[in-house]
OpenMM code with the backbone's topology and positions (N, CA, C; nanometers):
from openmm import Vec3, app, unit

residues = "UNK UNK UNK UNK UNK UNK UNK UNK UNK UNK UNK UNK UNK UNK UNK UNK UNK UNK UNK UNK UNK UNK UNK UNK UNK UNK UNK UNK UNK UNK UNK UNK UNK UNK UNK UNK UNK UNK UNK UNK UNK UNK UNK UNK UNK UNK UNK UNK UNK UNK UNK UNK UNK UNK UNK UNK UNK UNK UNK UNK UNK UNK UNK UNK UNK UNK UNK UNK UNK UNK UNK UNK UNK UNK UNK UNK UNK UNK UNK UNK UNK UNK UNK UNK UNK UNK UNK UNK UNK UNK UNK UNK UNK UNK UNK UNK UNK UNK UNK UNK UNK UNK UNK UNK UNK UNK UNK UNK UNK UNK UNK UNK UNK UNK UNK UNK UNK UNK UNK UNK UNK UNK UNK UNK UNK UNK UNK UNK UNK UNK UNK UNK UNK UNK UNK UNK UNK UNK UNK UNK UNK UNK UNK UNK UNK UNK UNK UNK UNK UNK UNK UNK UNK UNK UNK UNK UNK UNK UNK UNK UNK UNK UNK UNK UNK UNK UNK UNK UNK UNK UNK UNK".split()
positions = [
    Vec3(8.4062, 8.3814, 7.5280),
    Vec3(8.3240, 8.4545, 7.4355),
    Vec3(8.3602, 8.6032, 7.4431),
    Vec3(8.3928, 8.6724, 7.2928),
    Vec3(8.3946, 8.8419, 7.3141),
    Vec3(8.2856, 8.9098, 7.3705),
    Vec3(8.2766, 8.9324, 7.4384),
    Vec3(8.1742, 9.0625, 7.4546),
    Vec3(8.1865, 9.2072, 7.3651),
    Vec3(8.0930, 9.2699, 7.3528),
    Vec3(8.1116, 9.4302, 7.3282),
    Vec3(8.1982, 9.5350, 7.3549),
    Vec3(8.1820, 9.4944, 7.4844),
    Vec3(8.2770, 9.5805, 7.5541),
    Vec3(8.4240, 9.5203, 7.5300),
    Vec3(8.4552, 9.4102, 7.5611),
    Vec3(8.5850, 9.3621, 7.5520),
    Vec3(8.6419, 9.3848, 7.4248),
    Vec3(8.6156, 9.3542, 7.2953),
    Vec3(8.6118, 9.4071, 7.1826),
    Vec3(8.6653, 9.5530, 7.1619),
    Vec3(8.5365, 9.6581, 7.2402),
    Vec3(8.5908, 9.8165, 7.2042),
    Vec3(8.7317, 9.8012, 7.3065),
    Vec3(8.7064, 9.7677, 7.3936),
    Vec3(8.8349, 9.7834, 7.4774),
    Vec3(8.9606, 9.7342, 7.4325),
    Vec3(8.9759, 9.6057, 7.4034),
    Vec3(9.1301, 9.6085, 7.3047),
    Vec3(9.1280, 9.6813, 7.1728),
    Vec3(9.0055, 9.7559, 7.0936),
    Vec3(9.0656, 9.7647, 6.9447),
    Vec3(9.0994, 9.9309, 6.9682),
    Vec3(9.1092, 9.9836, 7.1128),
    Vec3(9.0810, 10.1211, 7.1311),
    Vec3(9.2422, 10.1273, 7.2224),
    Vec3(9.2821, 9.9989, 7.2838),
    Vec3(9.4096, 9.9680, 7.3231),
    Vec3(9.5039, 9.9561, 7.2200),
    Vec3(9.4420, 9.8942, 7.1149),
    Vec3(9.5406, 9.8944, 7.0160),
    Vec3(9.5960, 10.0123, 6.9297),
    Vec3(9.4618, 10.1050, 6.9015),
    Vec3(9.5149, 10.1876, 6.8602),
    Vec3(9.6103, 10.3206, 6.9255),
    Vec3(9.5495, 10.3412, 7.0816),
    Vec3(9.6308, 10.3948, 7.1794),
    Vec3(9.8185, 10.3382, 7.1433),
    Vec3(9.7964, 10.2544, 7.1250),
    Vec3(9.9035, 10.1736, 7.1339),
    Vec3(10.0083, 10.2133, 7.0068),
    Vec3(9.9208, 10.1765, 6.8900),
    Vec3(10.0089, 10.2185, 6.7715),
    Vec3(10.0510, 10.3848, 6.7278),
    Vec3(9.9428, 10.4452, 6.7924),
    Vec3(9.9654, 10.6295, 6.8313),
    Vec3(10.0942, 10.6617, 6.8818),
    Vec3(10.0962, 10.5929, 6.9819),
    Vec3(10.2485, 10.6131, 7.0803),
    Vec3(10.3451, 10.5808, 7.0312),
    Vec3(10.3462, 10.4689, 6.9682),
    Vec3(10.4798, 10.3811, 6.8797),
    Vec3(10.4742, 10.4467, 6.7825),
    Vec3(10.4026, 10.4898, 6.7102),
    Vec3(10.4335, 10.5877, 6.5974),
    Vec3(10.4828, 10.7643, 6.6343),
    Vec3(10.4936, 10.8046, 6.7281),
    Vec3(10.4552, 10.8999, 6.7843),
    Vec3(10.6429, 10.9378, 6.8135),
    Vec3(10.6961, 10.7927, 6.9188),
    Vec3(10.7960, 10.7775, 6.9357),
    Vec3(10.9252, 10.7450, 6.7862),
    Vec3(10.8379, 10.6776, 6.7013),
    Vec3(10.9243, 10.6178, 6.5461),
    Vec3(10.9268, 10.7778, 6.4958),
    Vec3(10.8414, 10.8130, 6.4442),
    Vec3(10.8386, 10.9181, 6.3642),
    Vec3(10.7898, 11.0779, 6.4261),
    Vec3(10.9000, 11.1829, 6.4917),
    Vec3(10.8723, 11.2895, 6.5530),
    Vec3(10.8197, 11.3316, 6.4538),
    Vec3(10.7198, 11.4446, 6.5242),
    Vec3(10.6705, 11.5659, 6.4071),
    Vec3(10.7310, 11.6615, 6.3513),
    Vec3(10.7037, 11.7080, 6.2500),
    Vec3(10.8219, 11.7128, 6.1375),
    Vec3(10.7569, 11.8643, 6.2089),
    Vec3(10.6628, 11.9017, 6.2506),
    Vec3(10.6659, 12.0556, 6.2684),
    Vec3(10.6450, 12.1274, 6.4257),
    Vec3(10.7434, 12.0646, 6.4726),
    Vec3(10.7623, 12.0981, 6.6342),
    Vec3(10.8795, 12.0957, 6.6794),
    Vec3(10.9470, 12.2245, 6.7276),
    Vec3(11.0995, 12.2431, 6.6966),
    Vec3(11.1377, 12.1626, 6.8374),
    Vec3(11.0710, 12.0975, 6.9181),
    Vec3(11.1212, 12.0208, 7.0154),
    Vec3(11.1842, 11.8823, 6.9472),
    Vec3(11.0500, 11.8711, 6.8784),
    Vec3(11.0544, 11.7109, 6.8129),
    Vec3(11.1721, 11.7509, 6.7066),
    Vec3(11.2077, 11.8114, 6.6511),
    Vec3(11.3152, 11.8512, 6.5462),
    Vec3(11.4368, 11.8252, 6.6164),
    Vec3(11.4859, 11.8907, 6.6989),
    Vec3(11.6101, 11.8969, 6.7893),
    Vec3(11.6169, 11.7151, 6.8595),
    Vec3(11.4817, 11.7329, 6.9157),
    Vec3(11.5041, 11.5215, 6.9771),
    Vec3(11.5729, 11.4417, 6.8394),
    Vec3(11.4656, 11.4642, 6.7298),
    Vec3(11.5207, 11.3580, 6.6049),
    Vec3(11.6607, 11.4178, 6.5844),
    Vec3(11.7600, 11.5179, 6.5632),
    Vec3(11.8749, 11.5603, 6.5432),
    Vec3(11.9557, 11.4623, 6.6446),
    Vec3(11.9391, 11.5017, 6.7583),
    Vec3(12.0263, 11.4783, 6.8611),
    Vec3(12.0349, 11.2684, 6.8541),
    Vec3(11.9137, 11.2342, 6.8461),
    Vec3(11.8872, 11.0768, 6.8073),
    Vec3(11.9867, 11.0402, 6.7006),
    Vec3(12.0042, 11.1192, 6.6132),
    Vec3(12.0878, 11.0454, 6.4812),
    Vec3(12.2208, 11.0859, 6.5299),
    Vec3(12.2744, 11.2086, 6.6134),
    Vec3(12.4226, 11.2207, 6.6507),
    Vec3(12.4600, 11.1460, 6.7683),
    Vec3(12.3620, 11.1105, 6.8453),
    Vec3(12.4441, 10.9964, 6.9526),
    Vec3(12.4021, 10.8668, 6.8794),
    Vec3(12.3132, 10.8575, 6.7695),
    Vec3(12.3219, 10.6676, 6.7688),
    Vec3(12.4984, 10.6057, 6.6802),
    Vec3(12.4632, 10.4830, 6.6841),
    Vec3(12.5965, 10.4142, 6.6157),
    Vec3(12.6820, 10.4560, 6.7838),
    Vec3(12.7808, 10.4685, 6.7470),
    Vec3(12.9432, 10.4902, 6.8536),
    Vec3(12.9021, 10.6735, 6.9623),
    Vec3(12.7914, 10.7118, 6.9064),
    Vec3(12.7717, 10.8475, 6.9367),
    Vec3(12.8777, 10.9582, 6.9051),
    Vec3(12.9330, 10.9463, 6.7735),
    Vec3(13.0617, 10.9871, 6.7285),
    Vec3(13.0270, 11.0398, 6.5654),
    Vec3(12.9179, 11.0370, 6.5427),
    Vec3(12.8433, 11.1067, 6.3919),
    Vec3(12.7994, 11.2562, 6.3537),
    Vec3(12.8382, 11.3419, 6.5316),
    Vec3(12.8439, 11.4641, 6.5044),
    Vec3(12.6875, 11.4912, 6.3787),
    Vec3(12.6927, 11.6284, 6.3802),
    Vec3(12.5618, 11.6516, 6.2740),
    Vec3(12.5828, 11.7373, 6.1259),
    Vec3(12.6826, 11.6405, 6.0871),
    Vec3(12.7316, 11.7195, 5.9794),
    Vec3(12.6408, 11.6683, 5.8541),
    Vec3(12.5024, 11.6244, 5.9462),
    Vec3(12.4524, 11.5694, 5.8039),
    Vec3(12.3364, 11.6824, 5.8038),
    Vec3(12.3012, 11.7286, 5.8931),
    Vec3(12.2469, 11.8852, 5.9142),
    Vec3(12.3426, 11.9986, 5.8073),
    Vec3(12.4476, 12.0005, 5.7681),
    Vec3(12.5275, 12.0794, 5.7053),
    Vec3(12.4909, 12.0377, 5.5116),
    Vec3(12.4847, 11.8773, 5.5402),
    Vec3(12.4647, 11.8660, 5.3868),
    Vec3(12.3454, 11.8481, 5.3508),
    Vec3(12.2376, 11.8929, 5.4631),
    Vec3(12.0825, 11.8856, 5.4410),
    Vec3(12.0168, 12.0408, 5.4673),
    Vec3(12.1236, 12.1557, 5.4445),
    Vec3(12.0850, 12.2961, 5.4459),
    Vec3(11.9607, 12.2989, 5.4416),
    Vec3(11.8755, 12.3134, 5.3516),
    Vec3(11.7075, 12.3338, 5.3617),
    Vec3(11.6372, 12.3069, 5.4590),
    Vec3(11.6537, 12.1644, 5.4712),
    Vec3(11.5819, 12.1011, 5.5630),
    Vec3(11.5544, 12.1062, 5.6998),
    Vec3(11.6343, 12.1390, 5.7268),
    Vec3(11.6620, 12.2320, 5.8819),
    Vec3(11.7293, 12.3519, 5.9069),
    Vec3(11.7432, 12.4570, 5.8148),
    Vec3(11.8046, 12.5561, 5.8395),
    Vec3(11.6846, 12.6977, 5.7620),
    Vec3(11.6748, 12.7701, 5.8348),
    Vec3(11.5741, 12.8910, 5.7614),
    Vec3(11.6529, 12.9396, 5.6088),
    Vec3(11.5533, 12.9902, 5.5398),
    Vec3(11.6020, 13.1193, 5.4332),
    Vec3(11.7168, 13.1470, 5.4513),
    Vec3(11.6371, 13.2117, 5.5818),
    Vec3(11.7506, 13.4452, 5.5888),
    Vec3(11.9466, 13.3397, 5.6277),
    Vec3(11.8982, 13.2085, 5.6952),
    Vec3(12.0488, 13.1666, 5.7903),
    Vec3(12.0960, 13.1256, 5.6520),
    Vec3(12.0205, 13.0714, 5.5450),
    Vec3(12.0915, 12.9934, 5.4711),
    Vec3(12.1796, 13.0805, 5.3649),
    Vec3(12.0855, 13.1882, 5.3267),
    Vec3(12.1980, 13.3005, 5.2563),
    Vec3(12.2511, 13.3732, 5.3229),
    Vec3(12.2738, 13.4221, 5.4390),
    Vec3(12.3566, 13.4551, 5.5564),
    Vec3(12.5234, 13.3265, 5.5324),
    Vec3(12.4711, 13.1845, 5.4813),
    Vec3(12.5846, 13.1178, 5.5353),
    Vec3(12.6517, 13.1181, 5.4188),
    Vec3(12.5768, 13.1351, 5.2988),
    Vec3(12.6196, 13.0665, 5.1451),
    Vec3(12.7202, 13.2509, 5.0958),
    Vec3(12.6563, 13.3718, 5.1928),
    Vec3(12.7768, 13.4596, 5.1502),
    Vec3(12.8779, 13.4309, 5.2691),
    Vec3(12.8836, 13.4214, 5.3669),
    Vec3(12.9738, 13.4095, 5.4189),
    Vec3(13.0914, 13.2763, 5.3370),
    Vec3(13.0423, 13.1853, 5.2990),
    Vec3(13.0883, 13.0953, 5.1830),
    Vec3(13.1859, 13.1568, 5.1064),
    Vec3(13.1051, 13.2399, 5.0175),
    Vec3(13.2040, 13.2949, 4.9022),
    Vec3(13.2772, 13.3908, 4.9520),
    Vec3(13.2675, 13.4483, 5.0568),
    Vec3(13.3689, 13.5420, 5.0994),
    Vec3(13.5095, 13.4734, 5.1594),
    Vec3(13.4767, 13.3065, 5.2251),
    Vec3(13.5843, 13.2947, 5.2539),
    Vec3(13.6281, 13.1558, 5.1508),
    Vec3(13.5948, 13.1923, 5.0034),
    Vec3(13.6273, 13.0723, 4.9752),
    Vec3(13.7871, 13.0470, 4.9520),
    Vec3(13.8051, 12.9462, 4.9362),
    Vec3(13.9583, 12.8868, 4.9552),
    Vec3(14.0213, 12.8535, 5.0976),
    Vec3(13.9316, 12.9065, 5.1527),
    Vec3(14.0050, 12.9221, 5.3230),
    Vec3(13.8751, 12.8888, 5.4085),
    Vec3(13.9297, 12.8449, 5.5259),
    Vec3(13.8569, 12.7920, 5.6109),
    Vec3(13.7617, 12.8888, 5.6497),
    Vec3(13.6244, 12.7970, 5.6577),
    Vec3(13.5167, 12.9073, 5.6658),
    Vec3(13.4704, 12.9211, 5.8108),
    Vec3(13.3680, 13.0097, 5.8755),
    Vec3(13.4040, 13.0337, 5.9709),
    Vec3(13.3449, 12.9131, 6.0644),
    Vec3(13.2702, 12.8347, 6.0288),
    Vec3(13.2281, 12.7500, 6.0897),
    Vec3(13.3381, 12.5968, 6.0744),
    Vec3(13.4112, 12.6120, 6.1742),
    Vec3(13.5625, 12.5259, 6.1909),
    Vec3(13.5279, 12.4474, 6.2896),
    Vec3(13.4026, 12.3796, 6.3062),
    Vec3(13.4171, 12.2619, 6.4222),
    Vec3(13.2032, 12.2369, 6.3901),
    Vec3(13.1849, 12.0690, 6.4621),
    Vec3(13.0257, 12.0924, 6.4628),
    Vec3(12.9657, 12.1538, 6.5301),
    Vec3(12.8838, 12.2492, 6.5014),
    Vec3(12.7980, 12.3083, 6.5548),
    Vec3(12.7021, 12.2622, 6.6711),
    Vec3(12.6309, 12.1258, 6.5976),
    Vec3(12.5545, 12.0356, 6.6579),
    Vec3(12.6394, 11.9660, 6.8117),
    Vec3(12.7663, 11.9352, 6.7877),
    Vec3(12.8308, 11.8808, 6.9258),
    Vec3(12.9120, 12.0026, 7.0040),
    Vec3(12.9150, 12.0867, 6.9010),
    Vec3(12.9726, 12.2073, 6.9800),
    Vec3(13.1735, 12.1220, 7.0064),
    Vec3(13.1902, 12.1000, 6.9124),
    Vec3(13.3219, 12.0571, 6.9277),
    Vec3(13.3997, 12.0090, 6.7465),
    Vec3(13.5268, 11.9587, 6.7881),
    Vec3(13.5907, 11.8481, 6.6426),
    Vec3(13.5828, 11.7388, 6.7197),
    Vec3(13.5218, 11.6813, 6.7878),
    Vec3(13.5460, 11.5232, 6.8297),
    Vec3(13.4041, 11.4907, 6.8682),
    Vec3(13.3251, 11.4977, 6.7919),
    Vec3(13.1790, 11.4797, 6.8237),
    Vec3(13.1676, 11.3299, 6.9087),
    Vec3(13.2008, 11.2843, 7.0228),
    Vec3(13.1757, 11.2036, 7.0561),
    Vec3(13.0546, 11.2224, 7.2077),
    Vec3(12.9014, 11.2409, 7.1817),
    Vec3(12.8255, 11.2478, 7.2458),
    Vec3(12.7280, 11.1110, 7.2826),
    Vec3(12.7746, 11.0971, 7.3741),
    Vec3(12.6901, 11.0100, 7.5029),
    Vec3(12.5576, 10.9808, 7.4978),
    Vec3(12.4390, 11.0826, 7.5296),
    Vec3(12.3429, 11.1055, 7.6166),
    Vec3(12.3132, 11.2952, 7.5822),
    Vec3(12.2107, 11.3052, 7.5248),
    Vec3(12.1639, 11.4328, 7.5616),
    Vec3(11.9896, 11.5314, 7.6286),
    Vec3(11.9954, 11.5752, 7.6707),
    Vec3(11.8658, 11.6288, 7.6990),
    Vec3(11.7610, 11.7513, 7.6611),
    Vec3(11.7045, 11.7223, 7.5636),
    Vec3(11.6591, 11.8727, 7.5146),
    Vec3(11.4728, 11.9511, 7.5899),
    Vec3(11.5142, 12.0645, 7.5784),
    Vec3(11.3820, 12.1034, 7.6829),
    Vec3(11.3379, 12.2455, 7.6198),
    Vec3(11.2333, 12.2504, 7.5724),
    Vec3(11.1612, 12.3860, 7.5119),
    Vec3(11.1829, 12.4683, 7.6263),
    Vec3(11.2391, 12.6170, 7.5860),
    Vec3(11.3076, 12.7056, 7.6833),
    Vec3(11.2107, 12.8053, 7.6538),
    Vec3(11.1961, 12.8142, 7.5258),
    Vec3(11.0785, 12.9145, 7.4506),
    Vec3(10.9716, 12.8758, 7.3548),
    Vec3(10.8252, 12.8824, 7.3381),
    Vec3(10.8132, 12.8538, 7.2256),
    Vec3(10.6578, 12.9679, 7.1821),
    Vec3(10.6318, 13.0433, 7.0699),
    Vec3(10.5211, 13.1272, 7.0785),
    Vec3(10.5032, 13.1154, 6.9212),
    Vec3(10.4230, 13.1683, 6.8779),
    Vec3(10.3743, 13.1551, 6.6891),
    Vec3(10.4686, 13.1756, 6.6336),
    Vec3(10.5384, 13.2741, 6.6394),
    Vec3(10.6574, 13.2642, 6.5248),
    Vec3(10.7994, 13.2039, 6.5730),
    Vec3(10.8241, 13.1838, 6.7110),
    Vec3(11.0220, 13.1933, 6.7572),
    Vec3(10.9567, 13.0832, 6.8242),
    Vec3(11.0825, 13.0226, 6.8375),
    Vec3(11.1262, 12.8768, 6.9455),
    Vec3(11.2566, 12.8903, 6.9718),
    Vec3(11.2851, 12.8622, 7.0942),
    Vec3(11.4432, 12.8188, 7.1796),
    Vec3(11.4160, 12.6565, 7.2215),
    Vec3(11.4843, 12.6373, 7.2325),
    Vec3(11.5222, 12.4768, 7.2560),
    Vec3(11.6564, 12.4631, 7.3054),
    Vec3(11.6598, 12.4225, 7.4065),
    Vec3(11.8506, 12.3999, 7.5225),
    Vec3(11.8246, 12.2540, 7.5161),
    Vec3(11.9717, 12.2685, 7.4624),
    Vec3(12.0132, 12.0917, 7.4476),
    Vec3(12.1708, 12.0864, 7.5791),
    Vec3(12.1257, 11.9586, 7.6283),
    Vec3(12.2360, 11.9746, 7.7306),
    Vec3(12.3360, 11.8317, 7.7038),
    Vec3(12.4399, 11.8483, 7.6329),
    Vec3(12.4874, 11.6980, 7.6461),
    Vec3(12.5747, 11.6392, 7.7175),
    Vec3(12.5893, 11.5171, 7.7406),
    Vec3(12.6248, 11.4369, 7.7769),
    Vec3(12.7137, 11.3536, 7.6979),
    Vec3(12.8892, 11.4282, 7.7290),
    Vec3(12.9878, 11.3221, 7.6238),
    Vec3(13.0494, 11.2297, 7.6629),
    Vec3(13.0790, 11.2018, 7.5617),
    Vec3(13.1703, 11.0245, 7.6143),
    Vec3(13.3006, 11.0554, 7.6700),
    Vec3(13.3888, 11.1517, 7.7337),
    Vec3(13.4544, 11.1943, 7.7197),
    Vec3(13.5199, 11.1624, 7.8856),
    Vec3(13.6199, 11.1098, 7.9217),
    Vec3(13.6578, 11.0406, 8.0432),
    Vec3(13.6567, 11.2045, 8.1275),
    Vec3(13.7348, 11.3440, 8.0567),
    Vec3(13.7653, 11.4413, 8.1848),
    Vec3(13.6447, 11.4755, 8.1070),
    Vec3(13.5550, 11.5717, 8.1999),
    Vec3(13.4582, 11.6584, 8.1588),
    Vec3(13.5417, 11.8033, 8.1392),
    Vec3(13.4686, 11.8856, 8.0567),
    Vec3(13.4770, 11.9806, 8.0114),
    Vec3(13.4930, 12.0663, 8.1305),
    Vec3(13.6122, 12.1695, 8.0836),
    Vec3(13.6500, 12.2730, 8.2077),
    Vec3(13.5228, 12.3625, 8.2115),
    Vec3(13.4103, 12.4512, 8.1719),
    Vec3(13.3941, 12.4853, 8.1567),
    Vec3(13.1912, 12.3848, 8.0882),
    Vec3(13.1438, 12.4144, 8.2306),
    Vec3(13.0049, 12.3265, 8.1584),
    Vec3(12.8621, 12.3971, 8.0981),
    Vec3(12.8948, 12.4927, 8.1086),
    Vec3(12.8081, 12.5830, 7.9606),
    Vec3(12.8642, 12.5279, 7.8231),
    Vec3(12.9831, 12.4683, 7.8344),
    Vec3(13.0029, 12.4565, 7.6827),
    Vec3(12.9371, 12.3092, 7.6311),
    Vec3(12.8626, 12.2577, 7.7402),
    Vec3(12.7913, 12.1824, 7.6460),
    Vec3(12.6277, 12.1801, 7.6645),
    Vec3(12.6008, 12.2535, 7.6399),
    Vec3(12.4526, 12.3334, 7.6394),
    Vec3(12.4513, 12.3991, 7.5132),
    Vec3(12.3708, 12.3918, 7.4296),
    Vec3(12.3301, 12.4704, 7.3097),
    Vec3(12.2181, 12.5057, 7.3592),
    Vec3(12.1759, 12.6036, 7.2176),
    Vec3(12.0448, 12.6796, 7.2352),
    Vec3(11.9707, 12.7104, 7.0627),
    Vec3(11.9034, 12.6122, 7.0168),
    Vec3(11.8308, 12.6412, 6.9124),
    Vec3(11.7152, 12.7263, 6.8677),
    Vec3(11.7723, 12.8570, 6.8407),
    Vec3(11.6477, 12.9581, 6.8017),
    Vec3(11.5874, 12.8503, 6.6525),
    Vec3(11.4526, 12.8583, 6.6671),
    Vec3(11.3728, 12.8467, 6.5704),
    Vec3(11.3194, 12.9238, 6.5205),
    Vec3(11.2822, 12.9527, 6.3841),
    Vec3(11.1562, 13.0494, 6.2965),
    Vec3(11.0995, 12.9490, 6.2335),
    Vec3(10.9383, 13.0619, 6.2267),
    Vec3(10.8612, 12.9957, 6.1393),
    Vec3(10.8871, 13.0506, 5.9308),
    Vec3(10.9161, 12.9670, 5.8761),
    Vec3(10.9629, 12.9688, 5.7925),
    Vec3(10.9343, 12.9200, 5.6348),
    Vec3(10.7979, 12.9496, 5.5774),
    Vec3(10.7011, 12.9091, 5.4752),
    Vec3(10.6280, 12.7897, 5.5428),
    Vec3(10.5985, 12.7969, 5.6861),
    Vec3(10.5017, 12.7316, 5.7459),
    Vec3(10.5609, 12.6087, 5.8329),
    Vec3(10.6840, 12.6218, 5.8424),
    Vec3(10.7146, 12.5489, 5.8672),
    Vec3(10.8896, 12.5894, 5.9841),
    Vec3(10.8835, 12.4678, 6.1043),
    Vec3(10.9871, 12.5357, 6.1843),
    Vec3(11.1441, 12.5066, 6.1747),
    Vec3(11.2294, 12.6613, 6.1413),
    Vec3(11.3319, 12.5594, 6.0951),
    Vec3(11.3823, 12.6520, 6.1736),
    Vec3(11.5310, 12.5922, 6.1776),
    Vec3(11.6989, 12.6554, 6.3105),
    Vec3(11.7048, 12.7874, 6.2066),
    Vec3(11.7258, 12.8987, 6.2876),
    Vec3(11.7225, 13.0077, 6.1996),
    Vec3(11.8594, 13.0558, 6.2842),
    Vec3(11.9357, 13.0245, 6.4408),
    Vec3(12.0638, 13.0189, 6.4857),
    Vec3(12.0776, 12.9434, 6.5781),
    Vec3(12.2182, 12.8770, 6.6119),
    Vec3(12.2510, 12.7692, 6.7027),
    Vec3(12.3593, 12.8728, 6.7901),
    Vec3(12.3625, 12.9008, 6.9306),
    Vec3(12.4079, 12.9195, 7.0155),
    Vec3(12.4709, 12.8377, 7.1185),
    Vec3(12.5564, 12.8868, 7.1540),
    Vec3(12.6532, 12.8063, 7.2518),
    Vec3(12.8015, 12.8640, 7.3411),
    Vec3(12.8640, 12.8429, 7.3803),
    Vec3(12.9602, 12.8760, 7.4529),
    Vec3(13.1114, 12.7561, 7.3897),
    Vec3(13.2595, 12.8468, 7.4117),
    Vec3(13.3734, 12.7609, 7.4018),
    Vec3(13.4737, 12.8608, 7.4869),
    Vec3(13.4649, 12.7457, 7.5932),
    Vec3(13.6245, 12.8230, 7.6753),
    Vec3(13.5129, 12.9080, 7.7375),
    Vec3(13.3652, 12.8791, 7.7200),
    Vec3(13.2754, 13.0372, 7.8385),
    Vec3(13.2809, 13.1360, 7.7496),
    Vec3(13.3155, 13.1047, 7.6500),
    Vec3(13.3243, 13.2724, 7.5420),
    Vec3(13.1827, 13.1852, 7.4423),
    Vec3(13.0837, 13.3105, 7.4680),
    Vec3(12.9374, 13.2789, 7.3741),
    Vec3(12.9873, 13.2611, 7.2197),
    Vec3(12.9303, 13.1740, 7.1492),
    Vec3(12.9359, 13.1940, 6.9960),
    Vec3(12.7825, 13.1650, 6.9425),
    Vec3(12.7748, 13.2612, 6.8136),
    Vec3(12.6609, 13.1963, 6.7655),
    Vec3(12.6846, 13.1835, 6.6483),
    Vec3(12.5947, 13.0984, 6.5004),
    Vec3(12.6477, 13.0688, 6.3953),
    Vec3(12.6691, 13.2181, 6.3425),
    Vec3(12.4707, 13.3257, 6.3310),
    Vec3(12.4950, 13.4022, 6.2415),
    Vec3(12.6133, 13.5187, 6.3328),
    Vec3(12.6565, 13.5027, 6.4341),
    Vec3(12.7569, 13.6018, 6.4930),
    Vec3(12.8598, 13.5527, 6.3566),
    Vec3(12.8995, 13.4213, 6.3267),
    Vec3(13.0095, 13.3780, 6.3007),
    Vec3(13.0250, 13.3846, 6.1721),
    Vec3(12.9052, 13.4075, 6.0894),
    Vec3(12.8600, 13.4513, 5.9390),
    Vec3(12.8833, 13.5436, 5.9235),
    Vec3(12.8466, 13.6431, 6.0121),
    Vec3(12.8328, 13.8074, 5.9960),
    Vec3(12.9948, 13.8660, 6.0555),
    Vec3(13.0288, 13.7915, 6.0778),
    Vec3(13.1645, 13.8619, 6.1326),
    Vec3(13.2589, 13.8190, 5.9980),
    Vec3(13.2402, 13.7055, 5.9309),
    Vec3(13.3480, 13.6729, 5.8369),
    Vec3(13.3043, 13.7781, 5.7133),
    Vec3(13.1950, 13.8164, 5.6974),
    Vec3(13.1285, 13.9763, 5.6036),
    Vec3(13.2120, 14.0363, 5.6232),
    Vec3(13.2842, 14.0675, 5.7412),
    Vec3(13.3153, 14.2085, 5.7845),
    Vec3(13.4415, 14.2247, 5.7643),
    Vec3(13.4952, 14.0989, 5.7897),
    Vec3(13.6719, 14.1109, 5.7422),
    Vec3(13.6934, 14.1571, 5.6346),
] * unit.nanometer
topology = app.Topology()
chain = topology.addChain("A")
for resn in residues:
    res = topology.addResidue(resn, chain)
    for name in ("N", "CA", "C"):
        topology.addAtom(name, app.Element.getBySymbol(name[0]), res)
């Protein structure tokens, strides 16, 4: 026979239950932790070889304003020729083949967020040099909402960042 209690107790398990599983299915679309986890989820699933070049053809959606016309002149300045962003950003390489990664709020306050992603590639020698696989996602708040406003990182130990890499192709 149900009791009362037994009753509240599974329908209060259940919903505990479907909170979490939903929680885990669908990150929050406005928490630059949960932003960077769902990124990093779609570049290691399949072969872990999908790199985030779908971040590149989804500009809005994850990229601020000020970065996005920051990138679209750097665009026309170098059009015909390779622009300055010559490898993924997201794997920090041309052979996006990532493993395993770990991301951890470094910063986060009302308007700015940092987020360090540390990965883990498929890659038999490891990298000479293991800052270079650590990123660093500045976030802004951005018509209410948190988007990558620059992606930081290291190659060869030499720092790069996107808008360094925008603002320098201006200048040529």
């Amino acid at each position: 026979m149900i009791t009362r209690r037994s009753l509240v107790f599974t329908a209060t398990s259940g919903l505990l239950a479907a909170i979490s599983v939903g929680a885990l299915a669908a990150p929050i679309a406005n928490d630059p932790l949960a932003i960077v986890n769902a990124i990093y989820t779609r570049v290691v699933s399949g072969n872990g070889d999908l790199g985030g070049a779908f971040m590149l053809n989804e500009k809005p959606k994850y990229f601020s304003k000020s970065l996005i016309r920051l990138w679209a002149k750097s665009d026309v300045r170098s059009a015909g020729e390779q622009g300055p962003l010559d490898f993924d950003p997201a794997t920090n390489s041309q052979d996006p083949s990532v493993k395993s990664f770990t991301a951890t709020a470094e910063k986060i306050d009302a308007g700015t967020a940092t987020i360090t992603v540390k990965l883990q590639r498929d890659h038999e020698v490891p990298r000479t040099h293991a800052e270079d696989d650590v990123l660093r996602y500045d976030f802004v708040r951005d018509g209410g909402h948190w988007k990558i406003d620059n992606i930081r990182g290291a190659s060869d130990a030499k720092p790069w960042s996107m808008r360094e890499k925008f603002s320098f192709s201006l200048r040529q």
